[in-house]
VOPAGU-2260 file (C-alpha; in pm, 1 decimal, decimal comma):
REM VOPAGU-2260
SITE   aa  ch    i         X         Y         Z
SITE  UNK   A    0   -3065,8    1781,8   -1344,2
SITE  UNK   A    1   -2913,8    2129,1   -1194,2
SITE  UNK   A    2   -2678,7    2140,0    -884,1
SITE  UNK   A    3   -2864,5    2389,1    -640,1
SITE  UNK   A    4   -2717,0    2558,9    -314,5
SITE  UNK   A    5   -2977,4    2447,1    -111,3
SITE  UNK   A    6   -3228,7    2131,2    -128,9
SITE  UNK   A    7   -3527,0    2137,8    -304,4
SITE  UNK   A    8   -3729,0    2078,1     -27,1
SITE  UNK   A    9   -3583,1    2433,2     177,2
SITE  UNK   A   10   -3890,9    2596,5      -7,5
SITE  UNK   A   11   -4167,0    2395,1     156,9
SITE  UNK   A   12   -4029,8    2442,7     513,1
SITE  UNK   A   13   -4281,3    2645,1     658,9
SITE  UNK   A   14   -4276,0    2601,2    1035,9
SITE  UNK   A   15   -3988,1    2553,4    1270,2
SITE  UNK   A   16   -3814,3    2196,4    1261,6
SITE  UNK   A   17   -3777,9    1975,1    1513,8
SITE  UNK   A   18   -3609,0    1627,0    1615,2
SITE  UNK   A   19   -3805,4    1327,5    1543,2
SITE  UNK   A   20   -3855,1    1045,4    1778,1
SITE  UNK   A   21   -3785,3     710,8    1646,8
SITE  UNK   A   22   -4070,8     566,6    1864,6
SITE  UNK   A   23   -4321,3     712,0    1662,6
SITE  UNK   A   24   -4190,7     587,1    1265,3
SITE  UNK   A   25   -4450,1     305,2    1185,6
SITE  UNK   A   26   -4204,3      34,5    1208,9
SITE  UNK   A   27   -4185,7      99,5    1575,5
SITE  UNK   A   28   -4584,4     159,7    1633,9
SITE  UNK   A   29   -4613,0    -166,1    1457,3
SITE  UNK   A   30   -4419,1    -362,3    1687,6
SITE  UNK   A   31   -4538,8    -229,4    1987,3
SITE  UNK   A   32   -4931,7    -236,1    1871,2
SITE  UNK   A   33   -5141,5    -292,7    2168,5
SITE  UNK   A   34   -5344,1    -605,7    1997,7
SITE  UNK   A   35   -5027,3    -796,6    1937,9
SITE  UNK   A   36   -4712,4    -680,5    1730,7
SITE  UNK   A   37   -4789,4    -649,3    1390,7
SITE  UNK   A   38   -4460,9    -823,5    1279,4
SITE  UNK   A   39   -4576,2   -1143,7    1449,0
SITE  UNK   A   40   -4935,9   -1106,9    1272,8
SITE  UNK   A   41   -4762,2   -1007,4     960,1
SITE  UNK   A   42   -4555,0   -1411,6    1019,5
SITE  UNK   A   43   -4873,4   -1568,5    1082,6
SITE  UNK   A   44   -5056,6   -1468,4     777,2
SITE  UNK   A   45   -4700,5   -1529,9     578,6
SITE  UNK   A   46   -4763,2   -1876,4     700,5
SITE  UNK   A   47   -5158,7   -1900,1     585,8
SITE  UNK   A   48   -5013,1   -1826,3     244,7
SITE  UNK   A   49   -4738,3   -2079,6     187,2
SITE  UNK   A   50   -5008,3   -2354,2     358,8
SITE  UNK   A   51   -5285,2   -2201,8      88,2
SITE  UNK   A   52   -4986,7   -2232,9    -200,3
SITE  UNK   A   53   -5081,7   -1860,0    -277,3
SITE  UNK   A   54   -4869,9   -1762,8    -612,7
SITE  UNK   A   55   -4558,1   -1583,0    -510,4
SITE  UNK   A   56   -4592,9   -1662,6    -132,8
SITE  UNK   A   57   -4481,5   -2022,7    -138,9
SITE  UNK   A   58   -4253,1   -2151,9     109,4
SITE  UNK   A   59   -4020,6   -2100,1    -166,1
SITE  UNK   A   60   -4070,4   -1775,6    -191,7
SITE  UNK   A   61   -4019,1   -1741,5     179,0
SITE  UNK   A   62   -3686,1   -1919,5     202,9
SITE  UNK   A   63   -3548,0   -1615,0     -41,4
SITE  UNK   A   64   -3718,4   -1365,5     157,7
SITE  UNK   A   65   -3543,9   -1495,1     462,3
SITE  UNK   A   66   -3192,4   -1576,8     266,4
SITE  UNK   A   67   -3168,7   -1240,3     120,4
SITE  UNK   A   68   -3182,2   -1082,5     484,7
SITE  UNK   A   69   -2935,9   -1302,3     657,1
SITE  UNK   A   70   -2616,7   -1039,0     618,4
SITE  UNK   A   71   -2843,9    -765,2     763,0
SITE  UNK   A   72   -3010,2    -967,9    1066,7
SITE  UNK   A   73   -2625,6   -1070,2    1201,4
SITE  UNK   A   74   -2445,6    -757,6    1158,1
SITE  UNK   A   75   -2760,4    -577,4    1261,7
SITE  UNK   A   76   -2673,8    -734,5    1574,7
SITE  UNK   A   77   -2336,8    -688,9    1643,4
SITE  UNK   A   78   -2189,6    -448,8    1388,2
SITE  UNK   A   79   -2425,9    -130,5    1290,8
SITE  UNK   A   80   -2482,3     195,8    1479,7
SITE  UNK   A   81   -2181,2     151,1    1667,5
SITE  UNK   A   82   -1836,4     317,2    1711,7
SITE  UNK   A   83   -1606,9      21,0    1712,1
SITE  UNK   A   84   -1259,3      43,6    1715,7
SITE  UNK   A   85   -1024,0     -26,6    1422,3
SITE  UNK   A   86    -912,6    -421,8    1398,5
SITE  UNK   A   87    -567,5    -378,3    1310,0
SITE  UNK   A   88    -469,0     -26,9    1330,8
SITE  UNK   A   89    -176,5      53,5    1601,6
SITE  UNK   A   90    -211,3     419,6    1656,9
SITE  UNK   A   91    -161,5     461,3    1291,5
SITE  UNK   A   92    -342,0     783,5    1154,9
SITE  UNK   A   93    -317,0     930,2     793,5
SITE  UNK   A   94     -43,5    1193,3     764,0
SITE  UNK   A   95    -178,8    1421,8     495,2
SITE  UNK   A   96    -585,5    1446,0     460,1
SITE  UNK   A   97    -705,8    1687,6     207,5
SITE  UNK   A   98   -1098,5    1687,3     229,3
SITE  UNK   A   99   -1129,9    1697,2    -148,2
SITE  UNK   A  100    -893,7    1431,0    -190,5
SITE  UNK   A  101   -1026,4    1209,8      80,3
SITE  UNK   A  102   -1386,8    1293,1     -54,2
SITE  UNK   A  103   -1265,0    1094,7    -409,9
SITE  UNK   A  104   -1055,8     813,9    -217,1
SITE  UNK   A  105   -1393,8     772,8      -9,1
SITE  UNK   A  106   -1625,7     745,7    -296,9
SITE  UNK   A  107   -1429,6     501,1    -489,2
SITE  UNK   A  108   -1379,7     258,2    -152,9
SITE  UNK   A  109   -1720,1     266,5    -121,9
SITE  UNK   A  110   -1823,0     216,7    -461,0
SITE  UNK   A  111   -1571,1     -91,6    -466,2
SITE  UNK   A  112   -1732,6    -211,1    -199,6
SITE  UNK   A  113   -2039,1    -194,9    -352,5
SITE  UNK   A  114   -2255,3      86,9    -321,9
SITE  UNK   A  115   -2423,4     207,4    -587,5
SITE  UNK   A  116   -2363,2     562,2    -562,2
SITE  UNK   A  117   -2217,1     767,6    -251,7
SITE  UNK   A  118   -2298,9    1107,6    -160,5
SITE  UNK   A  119   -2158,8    1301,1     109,6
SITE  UNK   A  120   -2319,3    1579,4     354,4
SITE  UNK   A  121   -2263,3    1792,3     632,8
SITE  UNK   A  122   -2448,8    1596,8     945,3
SITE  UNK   A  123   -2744,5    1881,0    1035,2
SITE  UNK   A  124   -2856,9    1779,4    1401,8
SITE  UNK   A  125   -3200,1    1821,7    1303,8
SITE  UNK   A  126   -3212,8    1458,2    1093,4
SITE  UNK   A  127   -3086,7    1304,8    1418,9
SITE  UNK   A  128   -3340,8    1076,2    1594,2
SITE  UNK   A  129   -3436,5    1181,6    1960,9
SITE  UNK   A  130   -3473,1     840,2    2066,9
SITE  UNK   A  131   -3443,2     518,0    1995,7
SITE  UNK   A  132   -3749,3     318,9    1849,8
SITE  UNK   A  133   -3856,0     -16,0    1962,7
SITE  UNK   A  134   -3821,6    -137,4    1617,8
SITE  UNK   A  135   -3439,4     -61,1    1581,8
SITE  UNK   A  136   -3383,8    -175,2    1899,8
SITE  UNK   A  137   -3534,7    -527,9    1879,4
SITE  UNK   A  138   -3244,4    -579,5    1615,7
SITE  UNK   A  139   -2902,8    -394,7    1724,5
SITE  UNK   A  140   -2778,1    -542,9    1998,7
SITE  UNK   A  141   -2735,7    -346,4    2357,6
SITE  UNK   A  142   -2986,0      -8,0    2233,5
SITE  UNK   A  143   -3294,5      24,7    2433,5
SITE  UNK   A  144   -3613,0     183,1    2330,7
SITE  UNK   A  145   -3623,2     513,8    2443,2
SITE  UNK   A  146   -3314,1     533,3    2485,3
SITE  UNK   A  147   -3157,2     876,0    2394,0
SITE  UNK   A  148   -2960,2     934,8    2072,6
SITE  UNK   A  149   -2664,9    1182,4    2047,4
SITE  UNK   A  150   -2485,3    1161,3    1833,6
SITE  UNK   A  151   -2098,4    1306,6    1911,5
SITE  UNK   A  152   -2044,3    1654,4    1761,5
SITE  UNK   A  153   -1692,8    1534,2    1631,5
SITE  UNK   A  154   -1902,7    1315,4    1369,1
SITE  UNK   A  155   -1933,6    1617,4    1161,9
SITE  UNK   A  156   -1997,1    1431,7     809,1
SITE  UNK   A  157   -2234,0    1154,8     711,2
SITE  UNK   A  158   -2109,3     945,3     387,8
SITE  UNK   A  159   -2469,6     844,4     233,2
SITE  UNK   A  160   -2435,4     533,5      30,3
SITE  UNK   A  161   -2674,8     392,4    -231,1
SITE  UNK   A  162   -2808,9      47,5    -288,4
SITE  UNK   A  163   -2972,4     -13,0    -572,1
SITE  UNK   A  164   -3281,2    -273,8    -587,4
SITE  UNK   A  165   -3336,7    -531,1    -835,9
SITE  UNK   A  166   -3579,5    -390,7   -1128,8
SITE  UNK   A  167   -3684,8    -717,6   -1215,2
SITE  UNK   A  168   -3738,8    -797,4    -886,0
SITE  UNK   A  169   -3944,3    -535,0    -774,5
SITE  UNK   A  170   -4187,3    -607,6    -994,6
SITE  UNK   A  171   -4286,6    -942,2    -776,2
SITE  UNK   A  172   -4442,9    -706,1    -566,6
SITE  UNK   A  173   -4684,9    -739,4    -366,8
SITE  UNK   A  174   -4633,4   -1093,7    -323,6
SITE  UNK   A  175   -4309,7   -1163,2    -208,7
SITE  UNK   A  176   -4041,9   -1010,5    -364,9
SITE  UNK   A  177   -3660,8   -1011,9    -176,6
SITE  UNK   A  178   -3466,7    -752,8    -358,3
SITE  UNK   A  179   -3527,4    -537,7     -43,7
SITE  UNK   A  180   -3425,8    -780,3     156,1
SITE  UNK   A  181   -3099,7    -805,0     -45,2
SITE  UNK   A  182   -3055,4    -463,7      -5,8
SITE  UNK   A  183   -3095,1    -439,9     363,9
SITE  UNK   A  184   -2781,9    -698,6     301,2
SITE  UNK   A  185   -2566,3    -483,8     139,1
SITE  UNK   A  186   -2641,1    -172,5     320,5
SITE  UNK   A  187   -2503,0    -340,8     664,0
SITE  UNK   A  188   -2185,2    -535,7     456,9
SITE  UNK   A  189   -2090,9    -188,2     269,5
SITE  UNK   A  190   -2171,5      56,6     533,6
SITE  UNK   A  191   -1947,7    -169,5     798,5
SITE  UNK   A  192   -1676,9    -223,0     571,1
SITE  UNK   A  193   -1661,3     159,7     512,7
SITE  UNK   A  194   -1611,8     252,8     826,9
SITE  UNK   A  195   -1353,6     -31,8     890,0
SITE  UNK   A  196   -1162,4     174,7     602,0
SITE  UNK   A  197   -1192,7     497,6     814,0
SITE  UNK   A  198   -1126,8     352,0    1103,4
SITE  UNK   A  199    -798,4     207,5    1011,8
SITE  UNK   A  200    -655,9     574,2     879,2
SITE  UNK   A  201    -739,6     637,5    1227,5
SITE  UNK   A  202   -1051,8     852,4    1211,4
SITE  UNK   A  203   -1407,8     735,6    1370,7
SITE  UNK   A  204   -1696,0     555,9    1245,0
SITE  UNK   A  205   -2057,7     508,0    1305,6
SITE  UNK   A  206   -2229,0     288,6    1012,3
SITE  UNK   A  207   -2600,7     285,5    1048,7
SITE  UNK   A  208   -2903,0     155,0     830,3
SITE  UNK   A  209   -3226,9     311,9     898,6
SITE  UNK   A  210   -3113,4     368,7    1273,0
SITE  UNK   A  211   -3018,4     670,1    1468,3
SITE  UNK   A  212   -3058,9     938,3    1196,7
SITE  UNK   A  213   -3374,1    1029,1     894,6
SITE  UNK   A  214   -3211,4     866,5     583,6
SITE  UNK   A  215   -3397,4    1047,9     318,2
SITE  UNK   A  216   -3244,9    1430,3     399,9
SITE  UNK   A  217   -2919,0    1317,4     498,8
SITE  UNK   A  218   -2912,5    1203,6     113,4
SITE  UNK   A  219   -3123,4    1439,7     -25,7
SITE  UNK   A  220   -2852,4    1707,2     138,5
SITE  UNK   A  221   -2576,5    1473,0       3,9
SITE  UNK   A  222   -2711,9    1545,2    -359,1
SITE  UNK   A  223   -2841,2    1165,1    -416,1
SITE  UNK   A  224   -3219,3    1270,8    -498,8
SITE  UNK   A  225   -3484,2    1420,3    -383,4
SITE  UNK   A  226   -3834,1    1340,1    -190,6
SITE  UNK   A  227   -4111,0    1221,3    -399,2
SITE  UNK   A  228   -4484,7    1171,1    -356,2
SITE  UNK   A  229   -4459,0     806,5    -217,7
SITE  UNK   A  230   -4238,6     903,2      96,7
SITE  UNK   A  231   -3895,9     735,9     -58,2
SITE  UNK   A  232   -3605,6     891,1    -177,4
SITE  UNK   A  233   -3602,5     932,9    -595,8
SITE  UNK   A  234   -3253,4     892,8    -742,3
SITE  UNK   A  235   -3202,7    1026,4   -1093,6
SITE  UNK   A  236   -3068,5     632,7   -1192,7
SITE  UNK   A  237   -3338,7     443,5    -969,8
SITE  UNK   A  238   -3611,8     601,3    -879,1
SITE  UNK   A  239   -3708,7     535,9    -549,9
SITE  UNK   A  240   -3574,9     163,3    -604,6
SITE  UNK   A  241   -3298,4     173,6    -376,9
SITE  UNK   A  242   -3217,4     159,9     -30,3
SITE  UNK   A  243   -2958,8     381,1     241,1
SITE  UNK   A  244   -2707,8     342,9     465,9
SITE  UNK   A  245   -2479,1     578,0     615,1
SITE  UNK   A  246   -2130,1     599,8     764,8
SITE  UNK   A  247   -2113,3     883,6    1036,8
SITE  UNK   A  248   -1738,4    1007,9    1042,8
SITE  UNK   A  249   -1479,3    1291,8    1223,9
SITE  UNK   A  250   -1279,3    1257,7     901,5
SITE  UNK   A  251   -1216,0    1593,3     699,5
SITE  UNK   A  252   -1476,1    1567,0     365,0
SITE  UNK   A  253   -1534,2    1778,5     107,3
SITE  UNK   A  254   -1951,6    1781,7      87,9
SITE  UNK   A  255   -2147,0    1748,2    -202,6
SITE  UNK   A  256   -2414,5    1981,4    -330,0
SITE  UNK   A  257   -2834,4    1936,6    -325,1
SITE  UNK   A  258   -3008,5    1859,0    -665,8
SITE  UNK   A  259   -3289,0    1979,1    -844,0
SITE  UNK   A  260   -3354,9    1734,1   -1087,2
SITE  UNK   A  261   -3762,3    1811,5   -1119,5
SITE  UNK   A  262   -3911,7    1502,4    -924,7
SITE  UNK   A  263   -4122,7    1795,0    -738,8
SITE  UNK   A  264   -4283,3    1866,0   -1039,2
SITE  UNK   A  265   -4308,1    1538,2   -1181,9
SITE  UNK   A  266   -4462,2    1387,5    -815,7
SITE  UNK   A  267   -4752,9    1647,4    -869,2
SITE  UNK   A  268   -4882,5    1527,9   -1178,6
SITE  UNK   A  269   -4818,9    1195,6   -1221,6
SITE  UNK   A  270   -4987,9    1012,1    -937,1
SITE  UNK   A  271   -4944,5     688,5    -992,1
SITE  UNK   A  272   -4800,3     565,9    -691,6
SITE  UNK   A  273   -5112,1     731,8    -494,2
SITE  UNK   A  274   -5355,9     516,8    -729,6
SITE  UNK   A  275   -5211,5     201,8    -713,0
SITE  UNK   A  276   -5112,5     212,5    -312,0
SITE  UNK   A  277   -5328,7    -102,4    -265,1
SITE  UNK   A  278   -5357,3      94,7     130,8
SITE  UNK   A  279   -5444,3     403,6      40,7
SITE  UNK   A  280   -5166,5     524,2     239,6
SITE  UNK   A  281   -5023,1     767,8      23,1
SITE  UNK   A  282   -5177,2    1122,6     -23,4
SITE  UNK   A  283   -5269,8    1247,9    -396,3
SITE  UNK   A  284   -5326,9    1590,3    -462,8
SITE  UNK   A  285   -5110,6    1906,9    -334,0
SITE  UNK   A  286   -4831,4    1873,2     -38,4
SITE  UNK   A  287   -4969,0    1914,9     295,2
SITE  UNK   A  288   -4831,5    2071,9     644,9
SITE  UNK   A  289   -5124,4    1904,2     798,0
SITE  UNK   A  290   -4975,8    1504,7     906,2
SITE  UNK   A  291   -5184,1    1178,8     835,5
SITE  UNK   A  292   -5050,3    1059,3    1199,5
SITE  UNK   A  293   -4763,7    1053,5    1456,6
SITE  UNK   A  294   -4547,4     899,7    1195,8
SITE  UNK   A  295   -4540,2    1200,8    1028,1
SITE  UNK   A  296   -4287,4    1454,0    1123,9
SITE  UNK   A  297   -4399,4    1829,6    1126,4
SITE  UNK   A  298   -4327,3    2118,3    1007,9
SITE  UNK   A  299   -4291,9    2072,2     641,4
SITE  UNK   A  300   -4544,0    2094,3     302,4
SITE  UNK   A  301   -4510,6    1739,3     164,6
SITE  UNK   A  302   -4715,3    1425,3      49,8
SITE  UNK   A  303   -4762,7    1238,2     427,1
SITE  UNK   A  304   -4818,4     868,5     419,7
SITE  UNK   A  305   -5028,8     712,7     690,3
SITE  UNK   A  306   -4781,5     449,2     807,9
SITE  UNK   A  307   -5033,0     252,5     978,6
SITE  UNK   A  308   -5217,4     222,3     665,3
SITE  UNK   A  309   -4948,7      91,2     467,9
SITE  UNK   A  310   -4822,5    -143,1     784,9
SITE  UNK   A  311   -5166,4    -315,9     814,4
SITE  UNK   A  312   -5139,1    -371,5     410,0
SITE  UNK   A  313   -4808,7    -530,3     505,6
SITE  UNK   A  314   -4977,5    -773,0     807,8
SITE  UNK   A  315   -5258,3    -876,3     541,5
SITE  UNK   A  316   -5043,5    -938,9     259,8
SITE  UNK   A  317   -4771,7   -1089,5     446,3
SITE  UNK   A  318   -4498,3    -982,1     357,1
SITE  UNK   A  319   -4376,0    -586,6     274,5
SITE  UNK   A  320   -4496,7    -401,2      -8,9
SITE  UNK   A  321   -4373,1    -260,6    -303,8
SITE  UNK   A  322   -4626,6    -148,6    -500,1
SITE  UNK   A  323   -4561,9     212,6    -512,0
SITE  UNK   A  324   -4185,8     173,2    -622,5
SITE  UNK   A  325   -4313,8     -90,6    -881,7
SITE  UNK   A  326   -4556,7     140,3   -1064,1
SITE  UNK   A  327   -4362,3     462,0   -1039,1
SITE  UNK   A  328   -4268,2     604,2   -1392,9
SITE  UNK   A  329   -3904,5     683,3   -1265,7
SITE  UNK   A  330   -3820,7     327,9   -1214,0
SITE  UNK   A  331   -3629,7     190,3   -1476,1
SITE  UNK   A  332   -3327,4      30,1   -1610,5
SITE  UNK   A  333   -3084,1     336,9   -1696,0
SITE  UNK   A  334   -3077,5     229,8   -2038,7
SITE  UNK   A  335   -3064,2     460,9   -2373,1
SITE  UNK   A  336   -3486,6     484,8   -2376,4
SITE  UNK   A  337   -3505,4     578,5   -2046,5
SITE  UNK   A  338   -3259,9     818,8   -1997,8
SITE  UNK   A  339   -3432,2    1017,3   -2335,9
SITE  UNK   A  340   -3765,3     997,4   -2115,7
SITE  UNK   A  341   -3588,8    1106,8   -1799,6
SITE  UNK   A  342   -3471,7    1420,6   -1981,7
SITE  UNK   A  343   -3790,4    1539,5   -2051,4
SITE  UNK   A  344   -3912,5    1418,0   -1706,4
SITE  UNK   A  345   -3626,0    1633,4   -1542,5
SITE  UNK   A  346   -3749,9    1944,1   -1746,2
SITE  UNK   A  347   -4089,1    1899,8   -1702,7
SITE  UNK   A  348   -4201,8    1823,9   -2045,4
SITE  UNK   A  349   -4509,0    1636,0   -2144,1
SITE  UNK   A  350   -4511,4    1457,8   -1819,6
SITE  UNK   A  351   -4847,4    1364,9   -1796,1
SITE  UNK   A  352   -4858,7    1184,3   -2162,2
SITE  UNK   A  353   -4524,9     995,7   -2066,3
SITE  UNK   A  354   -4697,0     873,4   -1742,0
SITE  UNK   A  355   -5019,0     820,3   -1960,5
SITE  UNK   A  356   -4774,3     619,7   -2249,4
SITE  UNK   A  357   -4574,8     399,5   -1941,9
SITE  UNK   A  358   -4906,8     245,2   -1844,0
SITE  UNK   A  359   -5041,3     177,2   -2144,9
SITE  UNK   A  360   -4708,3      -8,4   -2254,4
SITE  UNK   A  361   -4718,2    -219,2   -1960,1
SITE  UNK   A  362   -4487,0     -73,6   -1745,1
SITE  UNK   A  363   -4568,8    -142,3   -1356,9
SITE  UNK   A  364   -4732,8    -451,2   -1426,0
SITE  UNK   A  365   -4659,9    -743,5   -1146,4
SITE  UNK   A  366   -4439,8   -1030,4   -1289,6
SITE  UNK   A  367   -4399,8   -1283,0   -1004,9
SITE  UNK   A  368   -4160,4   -1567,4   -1180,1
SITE  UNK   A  369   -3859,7   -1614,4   -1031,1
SITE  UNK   A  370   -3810,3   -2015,4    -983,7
SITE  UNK   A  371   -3951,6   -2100,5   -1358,7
């Protein structure tokens, strides 16, 4: 892994950037599809499963779907992508705030809190939504679709936290498997609780999940990864099994730098997650300026994935999908083993016999205990 000046994905900019509206991510165009929401479909067939006892979609299985969410569906509502005040703070403000000081005080809160790993970035405008989707506004409270989002220039930094999803988990997938639920959990719990710490040194804070702002280059920028091939982020620890949240902020930060830790070249041969995608929704080959739909935002060379595609996966299956996370090489335990392979990986060294050699030892493979 090498610290770069600028992100890896600078180089495959190759028209002018623009804001992207929120309306068009899939999650909104699902809701609002003009046949009848695809959430609602997605329920109904989630129900035909549990009544057809379908292995890993029991009613069982449901109840953890459901459980795991419950921390994200209430503060959804009442807590994230909002300013807030502080609860107990009276006009109190930190004295003395050194940005590289604050950066370290920062990271540890939020690791304590529980993020996995925290990066932090200069906020560019351009990763701001335009608008707000129908999707994010069916769960935060008060927003609006279409709705304009501006985002205050005062909240100058964004601190990009990490949450890791269960490996064993994962590999549930595609029937259904909660770890992302979980996840969705903890980003709302840690990302609130952050910016309760900032607020009550008497700075702002705006936590948000997948709302107002693009996740993926806010943390790419922050140094936490970079894009791969099946439209996630890819951590050096995780892969692309993990989940982001974000804590908008006026308070002085020292930022982190971009990494270059070879996923580029690793994405182009390996494949895998383009030959499993039970959708077809994600692009093999070489990047693309060309987009697969609205979802995609323009102006960049990069593996598209056709949202719808993967959404109407999602309303047959019944439940989200994970397949592409499951079978991709980079998720793993960061054990001893896999940190060896993930040096070579990183330098770009035999990559397509390790992805031949993690197939043929099973890794991938879908493992849907949990309640024996």
């Amino acid at each position: 892994m090498k610290i770069v000046k600028e992100p890896t994905y600078k180089k495959d900019i190759v028209d002018s950037l623009g804001r992207f509206d929120e309306r068009q991510n899939g999650f909104s165009r699902g809701r609002v599809d003009p046949s009848r929401s695809k959430y609602d479909r997605m329920h109904d067939r989630s129900v035909e499963n549990i009544h057809r006892k379908v292995p890993g979609k029991t009613v069982l299985d449901h109840a953890l779907w459901v459980s795991a969410r419950t921390v994200d569906y209430v503060l959804r509502q009442t807590q994230m992508a909002r300013e807030g005040t502080a609860l107990f703070n009276q006009n109190l403000k930190l004295e003395s705030c050194n940005p590289g000081e604050m950066s370290r005080i920062i990271k540890r809160v939020a690791r304590w809190l529980g993020a996995d790993r925290v990066g932090i970035a200069e906020v560019n405008p351009l990763w701001i939504y335009t608008h707000w989707g129908h999707h994010s506004a069916h769960y935060c409270g008060g927003a609006q679709a279409g709705d304009p989002i501006e985002i205050q220039k005062e909240y100058r930094y964004a601190i990009v936290l990490i949450h890791e999803m269960d490996y064993d988990l994962i590999k549930r997938t595609p029937a259904v498997e909660p770890s992302t639920d979980l996840a969705y959990s903890r980003m709302g719990e840690v990302a609130c609780s952050l910016a309760t710490f900032v607020r009550e040194i008497g700075y702002k804070a705006l936590p948000a999940g997948n709302e107002l702002a693009l996740s993926i280059p806010l943390a790419v920028d922050a140094g936490l990864g970079e894009l791969g091939r099946l439209g996630l982020l890819m951590t050096r620890e995780f892969g692309p099994r993990c989940r982001i949240s974000k804590v908008f902020t006026d308070l002085p930060l020292e930022v982190d730098r971009p990494i270059d830790m070879g996923v580029q070249a690793f994405c182009e041969k390996c494949e895998r997650c383009a030959h499993h995608c039970p959708s077809g929704a994600i692009k093999s080959g070489e990047k693309t300026k060309e987009p697969r739909d609205q979802s995609t935002s323009p102006g960049m060379l990069k593996w598209p994935v056709h949202a719808m595609k993967c959404f109407d996966w999602w309303v047959k299956n019944g439940t989200h999908c994970s397949v592409c996370i499951r079978v991709c090489p980079w998720n793993k335990p960061d054990a001893l083993l896999h940190r060896g392979v993930r040096f070579l990986a990183e330098r770009e060294l035999l990559t397509r016999f390790l992805v031949s050699m993690d197939e043929r030892v099973g890794y991938g493979r879908q493992v849907i205990d949990f309640f024996d």
